[in-house]
C-alpha positions in Angstrom: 0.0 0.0 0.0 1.6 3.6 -0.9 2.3 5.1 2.2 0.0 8.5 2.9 2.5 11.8 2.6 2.5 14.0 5.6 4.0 17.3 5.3 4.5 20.5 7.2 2.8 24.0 5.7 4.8 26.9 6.7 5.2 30.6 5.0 8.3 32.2 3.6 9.4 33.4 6.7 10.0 29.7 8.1 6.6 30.4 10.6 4.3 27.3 10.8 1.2 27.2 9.7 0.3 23.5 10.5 2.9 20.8 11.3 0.9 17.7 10.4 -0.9 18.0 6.8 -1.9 14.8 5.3 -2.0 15.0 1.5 -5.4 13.6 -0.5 -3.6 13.2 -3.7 -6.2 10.2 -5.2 -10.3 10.9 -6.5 -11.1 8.9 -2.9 -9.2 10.9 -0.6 -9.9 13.6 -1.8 -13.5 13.0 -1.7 -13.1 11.5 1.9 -11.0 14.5 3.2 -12.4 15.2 6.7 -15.7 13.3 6.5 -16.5 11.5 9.6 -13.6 13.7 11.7 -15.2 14.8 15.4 -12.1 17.0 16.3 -9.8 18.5 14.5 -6.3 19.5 16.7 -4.6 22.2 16.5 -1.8 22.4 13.7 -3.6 19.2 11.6 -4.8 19.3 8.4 -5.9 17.6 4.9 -4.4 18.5 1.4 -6.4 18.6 -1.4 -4.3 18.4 -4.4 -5.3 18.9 -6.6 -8.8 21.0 -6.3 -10.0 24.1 -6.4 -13.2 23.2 -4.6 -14.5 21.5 -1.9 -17.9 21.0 0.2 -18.5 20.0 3.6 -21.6 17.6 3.4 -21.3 15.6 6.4 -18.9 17.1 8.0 -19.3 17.2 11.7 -17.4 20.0 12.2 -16.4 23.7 11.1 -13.1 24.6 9.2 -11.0 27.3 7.5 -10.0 26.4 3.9 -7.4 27.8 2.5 -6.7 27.9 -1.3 -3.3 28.4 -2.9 -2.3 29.0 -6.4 -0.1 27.8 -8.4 3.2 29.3 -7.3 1.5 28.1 -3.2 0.5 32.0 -3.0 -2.7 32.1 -1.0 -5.9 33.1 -3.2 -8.8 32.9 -0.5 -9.1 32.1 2.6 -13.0 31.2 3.8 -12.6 30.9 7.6 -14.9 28.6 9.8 -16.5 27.1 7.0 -19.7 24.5 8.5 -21.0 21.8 7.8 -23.0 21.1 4.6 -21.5 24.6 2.7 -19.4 24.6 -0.1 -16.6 27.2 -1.2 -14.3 27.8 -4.5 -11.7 29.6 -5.8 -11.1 29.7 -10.0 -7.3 29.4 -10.1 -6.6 27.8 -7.0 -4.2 24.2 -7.3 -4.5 23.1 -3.9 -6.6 23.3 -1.1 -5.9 22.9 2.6 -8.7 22.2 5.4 -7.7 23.5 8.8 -9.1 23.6 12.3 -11.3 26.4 12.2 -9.8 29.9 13.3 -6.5 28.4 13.1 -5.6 31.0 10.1 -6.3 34.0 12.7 -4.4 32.1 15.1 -1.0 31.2 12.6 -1.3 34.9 11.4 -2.1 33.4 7.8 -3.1 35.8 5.4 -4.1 36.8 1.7 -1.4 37.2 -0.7 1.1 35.3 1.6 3.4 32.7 0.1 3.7 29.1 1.6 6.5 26.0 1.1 5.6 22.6 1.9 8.1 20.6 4.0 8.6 17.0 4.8 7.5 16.3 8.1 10.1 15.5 10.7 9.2 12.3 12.7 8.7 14.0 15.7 8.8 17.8 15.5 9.0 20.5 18.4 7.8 23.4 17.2 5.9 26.4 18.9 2.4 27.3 17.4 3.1 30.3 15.2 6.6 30.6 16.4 9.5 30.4 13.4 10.5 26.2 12.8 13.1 25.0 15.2 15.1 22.4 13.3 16.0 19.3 15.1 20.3 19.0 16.1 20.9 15.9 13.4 20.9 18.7 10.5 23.9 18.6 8.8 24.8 22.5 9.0 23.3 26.1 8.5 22.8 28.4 5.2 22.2 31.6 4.7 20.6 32.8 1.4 20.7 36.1 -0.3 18.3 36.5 -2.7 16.1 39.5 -3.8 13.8 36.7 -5.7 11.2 35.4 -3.5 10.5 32.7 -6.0 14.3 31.2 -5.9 14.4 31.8 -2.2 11.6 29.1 -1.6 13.3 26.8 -4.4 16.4 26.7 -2.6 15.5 26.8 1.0 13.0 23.7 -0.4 16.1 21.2 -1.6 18.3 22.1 0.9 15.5 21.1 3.7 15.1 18.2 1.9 18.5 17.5 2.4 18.3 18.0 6.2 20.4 21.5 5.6 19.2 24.0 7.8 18.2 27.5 6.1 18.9 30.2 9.0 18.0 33.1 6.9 16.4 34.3 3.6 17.6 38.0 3.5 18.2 40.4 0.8 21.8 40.4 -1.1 22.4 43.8 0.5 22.4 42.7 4.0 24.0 39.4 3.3 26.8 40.5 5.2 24.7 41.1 8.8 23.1 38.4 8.7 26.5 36.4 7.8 27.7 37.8 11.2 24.8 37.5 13.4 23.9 33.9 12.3 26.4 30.3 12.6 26.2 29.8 9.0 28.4 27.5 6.9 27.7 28.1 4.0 26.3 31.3 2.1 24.6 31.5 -1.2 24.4 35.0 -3.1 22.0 35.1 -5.8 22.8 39.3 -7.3 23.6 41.1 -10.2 26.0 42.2 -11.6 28.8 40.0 -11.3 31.3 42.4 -9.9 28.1 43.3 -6.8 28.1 39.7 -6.2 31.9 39.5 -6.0 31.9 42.5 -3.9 29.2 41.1 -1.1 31.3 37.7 -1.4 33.9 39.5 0.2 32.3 41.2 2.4 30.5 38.0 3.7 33.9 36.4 3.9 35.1 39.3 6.2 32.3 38.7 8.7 32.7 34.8 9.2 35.6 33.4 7.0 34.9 30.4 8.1 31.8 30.0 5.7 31.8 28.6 2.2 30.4 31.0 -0.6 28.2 29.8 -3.3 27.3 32.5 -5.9 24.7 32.2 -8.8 23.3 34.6 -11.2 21.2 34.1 -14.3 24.3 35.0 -16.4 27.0 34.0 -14.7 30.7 33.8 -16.0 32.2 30.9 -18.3 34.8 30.7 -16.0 35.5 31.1 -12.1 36.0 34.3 -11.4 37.3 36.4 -8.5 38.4 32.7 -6.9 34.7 31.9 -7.0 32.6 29.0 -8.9 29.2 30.5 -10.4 25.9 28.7 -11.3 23.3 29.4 -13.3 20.3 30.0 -11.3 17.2 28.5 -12.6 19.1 25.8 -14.9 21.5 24.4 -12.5 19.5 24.4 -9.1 21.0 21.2 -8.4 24.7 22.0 -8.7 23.8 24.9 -5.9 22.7 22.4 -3.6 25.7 20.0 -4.4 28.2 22.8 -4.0 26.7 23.1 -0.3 26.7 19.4 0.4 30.0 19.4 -0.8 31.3 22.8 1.6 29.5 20.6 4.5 31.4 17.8 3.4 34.6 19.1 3.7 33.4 21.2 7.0 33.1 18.0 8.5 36.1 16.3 7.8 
């Protein structure tokens, strides 16, 4: 039997939105969702996926529903939805039942940007309180990125990885957040090439220690200034290799 996924919703900013989601991916889950359910807890949910409407005939009990987009932007929320109603959204791709009133309660709103997460086997995280990731990760990143879109990518792989993402910060303050956070690694997605050179350095400065991994979406032929570049939508996975590998050698 194909084991049930169960994942972890969370926004950008690492906060958690629900640490238990169980994904209805098949015509019978997805009609079954929550029917039959008595009590809903706190930071549970389904996964419709994917849908872009749902109903709650015989439901026994009221829910928020949230529907994301395409690029897991939030599109509507309907909170506390009851029994026997229905709700939609034209351009939704997923949709996730909640415990009602837990969107007011996770500060989930419109227009907010979610990632979905593997669920660790036994997570500690506070309600609404940014993910605390358990000691087994294999080390700490920090990510400088003015694209919101690459920022989730990357912080996505490298969580799949067990690679801890301490910080998604702009590539102008790359170099504060370098020094206020144990990271091992840094990542510098900005252009041109001689800014991301320049920020390099300066992250270097603040904790020399850390490996650099620069990308840009043209990037030199060759290394330059001492550093490797990679493309950044067309070679995602030679990012996330050249921080394994950094880890790698931190380790030895």
């Amino acid at each position: 039997m194909r084991r049930i996924p169960n994942l972890t919703l969370r926004r950008e900013d690492g906060r958690v939105v629900a640490e238990s989601v169980v994904v209805a991916d098949s015509t019978l889950r997805r009609l079954r969702g929550l029917l039959g359910k008595g009590e809903l807890a706190s930071g549970h949910g389904v996964l419709l996926r994917p849908a872009w409407s749902i109903h709650t005939a015989f439901m026994r009990i009221p829910i928020d529903v949230v529907f994301l987009d395409p690029d897991q932007i939030v599109i509507k929320i309907v909170p506390s939805l009851t029994p026997f109603k229905t709700a939609s959204c034209r351009g939704a791709r997923e949709v996730v039942e909640l415990r009602a009133g837990e969107c007011e309660r996770r500060g989930l709103a419109l227009g907010d940007r979610v990632a979905w997460a593997a669920r660790a086997a036994d997570p500690v995280v506070a309600r609404g309180a940014p993910v605390e990731l358990d000691s087994g990760r294999r080390g700490s990143v920090v990510l400088a990125s003015g694209d919101q879109r690459y920022l989730k990518l990357v912080r996505f792989l490298l969580d799949g990885k067990g690679i801890e993402v301490v910080a998604s910060v702009p590539p102008q303050s790359v170099a504060d957040a370098v020094g206020g956070e144990a990271a091992d690694v840094v990542v510098i997605d900005a252009e041109p090439v001689g800014e991301s050179l320049r920020l390099a350095n300066l992250a270097r400065a603040r904790r020399p220690e850390a490996a650099v991994v620069l990308v840009g979406d043209e990037p030199p032929a060759n290394a330059f200034g001492g550093y490797t570049f990679y493309r950044k939508w067309d070679d995602t996975e030679g990012v996330v290799a050249a921080v394994e590998e950094a880890l790698d050698q931190r380790a030895l």
